[in-house]
C-alpha positions, 0 to 999 in steps of 0.5 A: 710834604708833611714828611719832608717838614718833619725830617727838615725839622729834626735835622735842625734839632740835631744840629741845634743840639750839636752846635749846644753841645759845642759851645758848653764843650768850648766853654768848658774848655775855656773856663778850664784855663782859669781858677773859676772849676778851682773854687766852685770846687773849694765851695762844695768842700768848705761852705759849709765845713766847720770843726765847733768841738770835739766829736762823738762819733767819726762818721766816714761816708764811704764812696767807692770800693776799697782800695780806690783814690776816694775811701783811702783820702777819706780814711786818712782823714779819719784816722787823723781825726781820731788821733786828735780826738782819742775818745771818739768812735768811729762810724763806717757808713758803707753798704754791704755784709760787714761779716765779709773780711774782703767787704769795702767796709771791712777793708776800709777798717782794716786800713784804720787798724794798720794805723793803729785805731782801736777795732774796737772804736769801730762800728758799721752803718751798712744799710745806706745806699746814699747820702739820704738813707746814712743820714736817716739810717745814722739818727738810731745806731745800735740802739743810741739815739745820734742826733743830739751826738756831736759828729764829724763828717769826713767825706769827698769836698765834692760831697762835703756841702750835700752831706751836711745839709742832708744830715741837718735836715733830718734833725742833727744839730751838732755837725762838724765836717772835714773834707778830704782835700788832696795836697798839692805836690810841694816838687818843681816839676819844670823841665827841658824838653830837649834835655831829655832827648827823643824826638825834636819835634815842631810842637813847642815844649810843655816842661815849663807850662804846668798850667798844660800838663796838670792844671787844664786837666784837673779843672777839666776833672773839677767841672765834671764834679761840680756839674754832678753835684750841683745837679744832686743837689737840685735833685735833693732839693727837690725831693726835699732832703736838703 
């Protein structure tokens, strides 16, 4: 009998936990519909983004290999930060063995220096494995003290809020933050189906609906960010580092 209880009692946990899971999927995919993911994104990326002078230093917080869709966006944010503020540095902050020409922060450099960055404006900080450890690796770099340095932070918009409050919680005072928002494609995109032959199928057409074709999916993509983030930041603010 005792047996009997505990299976019926776990089979109804699992379909409590199924019928949970399909409503935050069902959701989800509602919500995906309207411009809610779009601004909670928008928010990672700009509440707490400000540009106050010009920086010292340059700092790119690196956020994957090299080449990938992240450091490239970052990168060139960089470089064009650098160009409006000449006598800046640049600080590359991505762990590995900065001795190796093939090591993501090297590649990153290189993708600087093809733009025409001074090597020299380059440094490394190669010893963070995330967001916490840069910030705390960063308040000493090559022997300057950097926590009284005005910085520019170029990161992921995603990222962008964590970063800065990680920073400022181990004592940088003098914080600006560009976040490395894409653009969207000035094109029109529309078509005709039936135009472009094929199949002539009872499915209707999506030439005309960008909302199906990219937006669904994109929003789709930008609830998987926030909900990653918001859970760092509730992990960080926990441990205190925000």
């Amino acid at each position: 009998m005792a047996e009997k209880n505990i299976h019926h009692r776990f089979l109804f946990l699992f379909r409590s936990l199924f019928v949970g899971l399909g409503v935050l999927f069902l959701l989800a995919l509602i919500i995906s519909f309207t411009t809610l993911p779009f601004w909670g994104y928008y928010w990672l990326g700009t509440s707490k983004s400000k540009i106050t002078e010009k920086p010292d230093f340059i700092v790119l917080l690196s956020g994957g290999g090299m080449p990938s869709e992240s450091n490239l966006m970052r990168a060139f944010f960089v470089f064009k930060a650098a160009q409006e503020s000449p006598d800046s540095r640049i600080v590359i902050a991505c762990p590995g063995d900065t001795s190796d020409i093939r090591s993501t922060a090297r590649l990153i450099a290189a993708e600087l220096i093809s733009k025409g960055i001074d090597p020299k404006r380059i440094l490394y900080e190669q010893t963070g494995t995330n967001t916490r450890m840069e910030a705390l690796c960063m308040q000493k770099l090559n022997g300057e003290q950097m926590t009284s340095k005005a910085i520019l932070l170029v990161t992921s918009p995603e990222h962008m809020r964590r970063a800065v409050l990680v920073f400022k919680k181990v004592g940088f005072i003098r914080i600006n933050a560009l976040p490395a928002f894409e653009n969207a494609l000035e094109a029109d995109l529309f078509f005709k189906d039936d135009e472009l032959g094929g199949n002539k199928t009872l499915i209707p057409n999506v030439g005309s609906h960008t909302s199906v074709r990219y937006q669904f999916w994109n929003h789709l993509k930008y609830e998987i960010l926030i909900a990653r983030e918001m859970t760092a930041l509730g992990y960080y603010k926990l441990r205190g580092w925000i």
